[in-house]
C-alpha positions as CSV (number, residue, x, y, z in Angstrom):
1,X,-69.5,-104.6,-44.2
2,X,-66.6,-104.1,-41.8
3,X,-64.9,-107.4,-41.0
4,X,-65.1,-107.9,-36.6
5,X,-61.4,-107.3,-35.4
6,X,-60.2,-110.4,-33.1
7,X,-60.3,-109.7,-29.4
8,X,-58.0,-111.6,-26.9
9,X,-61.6,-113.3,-25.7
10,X,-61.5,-114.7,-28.8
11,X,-58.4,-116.7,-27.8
12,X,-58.2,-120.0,-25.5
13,X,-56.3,-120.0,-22.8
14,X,-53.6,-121.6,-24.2
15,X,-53.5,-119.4,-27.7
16,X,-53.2,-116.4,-25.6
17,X,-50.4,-117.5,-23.7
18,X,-49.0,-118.8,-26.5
19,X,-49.0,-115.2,-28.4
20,X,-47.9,-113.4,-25.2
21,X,-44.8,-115.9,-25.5
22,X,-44.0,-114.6,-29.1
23,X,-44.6,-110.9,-28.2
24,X,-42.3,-110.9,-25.2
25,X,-39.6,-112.7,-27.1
26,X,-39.9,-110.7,-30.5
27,X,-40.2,-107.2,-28.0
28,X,-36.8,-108.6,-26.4
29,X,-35.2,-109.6,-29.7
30,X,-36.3,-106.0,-31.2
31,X,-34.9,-103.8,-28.5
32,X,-31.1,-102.5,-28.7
33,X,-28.8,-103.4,-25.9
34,X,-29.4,-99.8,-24.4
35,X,-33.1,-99.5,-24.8
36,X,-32.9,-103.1,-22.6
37,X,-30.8,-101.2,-19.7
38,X,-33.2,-98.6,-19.5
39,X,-36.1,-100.8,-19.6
40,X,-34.8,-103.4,-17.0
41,X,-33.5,-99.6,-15.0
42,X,-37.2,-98.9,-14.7
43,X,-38.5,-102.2,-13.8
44,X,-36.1,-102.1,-11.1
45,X,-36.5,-98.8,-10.2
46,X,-40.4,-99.0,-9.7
47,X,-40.3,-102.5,-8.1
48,X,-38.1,-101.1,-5.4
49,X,-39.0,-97.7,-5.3
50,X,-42.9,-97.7,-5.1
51,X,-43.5,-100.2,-2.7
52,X,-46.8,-99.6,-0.8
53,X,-47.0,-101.3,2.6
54,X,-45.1,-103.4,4.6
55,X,-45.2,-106.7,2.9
56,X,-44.0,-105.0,-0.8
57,X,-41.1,-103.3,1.4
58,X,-40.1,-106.3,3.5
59,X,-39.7,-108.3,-0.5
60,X,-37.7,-105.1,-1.7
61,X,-35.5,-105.6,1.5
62,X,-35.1,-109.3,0.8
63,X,-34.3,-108.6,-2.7
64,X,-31.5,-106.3,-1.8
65,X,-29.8,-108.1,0.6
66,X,-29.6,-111.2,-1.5
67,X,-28.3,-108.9,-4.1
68,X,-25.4,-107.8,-2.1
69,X,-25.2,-110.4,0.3
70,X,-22.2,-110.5,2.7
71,X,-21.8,-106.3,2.1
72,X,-25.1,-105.6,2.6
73,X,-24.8,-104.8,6.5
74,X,-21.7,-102.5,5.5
75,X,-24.0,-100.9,3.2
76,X,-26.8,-99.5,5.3
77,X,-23.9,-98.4,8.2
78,X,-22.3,-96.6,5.6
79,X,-25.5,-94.8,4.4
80,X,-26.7,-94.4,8.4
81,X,-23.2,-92.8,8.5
82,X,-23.7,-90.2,5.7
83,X,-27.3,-89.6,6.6
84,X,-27.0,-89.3,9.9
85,X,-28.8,-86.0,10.8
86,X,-32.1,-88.0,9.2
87,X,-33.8,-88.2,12.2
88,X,-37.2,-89.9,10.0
89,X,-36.7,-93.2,11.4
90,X,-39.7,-95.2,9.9
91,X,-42.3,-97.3,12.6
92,X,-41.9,-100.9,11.8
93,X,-44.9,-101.4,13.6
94,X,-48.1,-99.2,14.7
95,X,-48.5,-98.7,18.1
96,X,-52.4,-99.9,19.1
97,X,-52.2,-97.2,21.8
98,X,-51.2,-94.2,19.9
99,X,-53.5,-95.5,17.2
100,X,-56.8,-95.4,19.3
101,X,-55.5,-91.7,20.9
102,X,-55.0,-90.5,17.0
103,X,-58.5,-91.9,16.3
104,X,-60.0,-90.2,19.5
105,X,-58.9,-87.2,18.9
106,X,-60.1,-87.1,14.7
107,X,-63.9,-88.5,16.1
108,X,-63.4,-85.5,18.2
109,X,-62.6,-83.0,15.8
110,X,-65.4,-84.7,13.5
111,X,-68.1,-84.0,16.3
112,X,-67.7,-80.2,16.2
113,X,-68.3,-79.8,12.5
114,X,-72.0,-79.4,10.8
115,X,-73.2,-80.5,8.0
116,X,-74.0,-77.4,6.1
117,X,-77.5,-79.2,4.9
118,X,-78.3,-80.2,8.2
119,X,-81.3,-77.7,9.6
């Protein structure tokens, strides 16, 4: 008879924790100095690359101005400086007005289609 393989439900709270703990610090204490850059390089990388929304960009924001601090308005005038042809400027916040004309003008466009099972 096979022998039933432990699941994390069989775990309390604490014991899972607890061996969580363990594997993050033997993971850590396993990985070469290198394989640590790249790791912490694509931590980074995601967490400040793939925000979605406004609240996830508004922490990446925060998180890179503490980072650089004092230089951090010098920064973006340099980059507006090199980029300066990007005309992309992104909304900080949606306008109700063009919102509603947007949505007028999809229920519109809706309207005119048929539903090919309709008879």
């Amino acid at each position: 008879m096979k022998k039933k393989s432990i699941i994390y439900s069989d775990l309390s709270k604490k014991q899972l924790e607890n061996l969580k703990k363990l594997y993050i610090q033997k993971k850590v204490e396993s990985m070469s100095h290198q394989e640590l850059k790249e790791y912490v390089l694509e931590i980074i990388s995601h967490q400040i690359n793939d925000t979605i929304g406004k609240e996830e960009e508004m922490e990446a924001w925060k998180e890179m101005s503490d980072f650089f601090g004092e230089k951090f308005e010098i920064i973006i005038l340099e980059i507006q400086t090199k980029y300066i042809d990007d005309k992309n400027v992104l909304e900080t916040e949606i306008d109700p007005q063009k919102q509603r004309m947007e949505l007028l003008d999809r229920n519109k466009l809706d309207k005119g289609k048929t539903d090919m099972w309709d008879d």
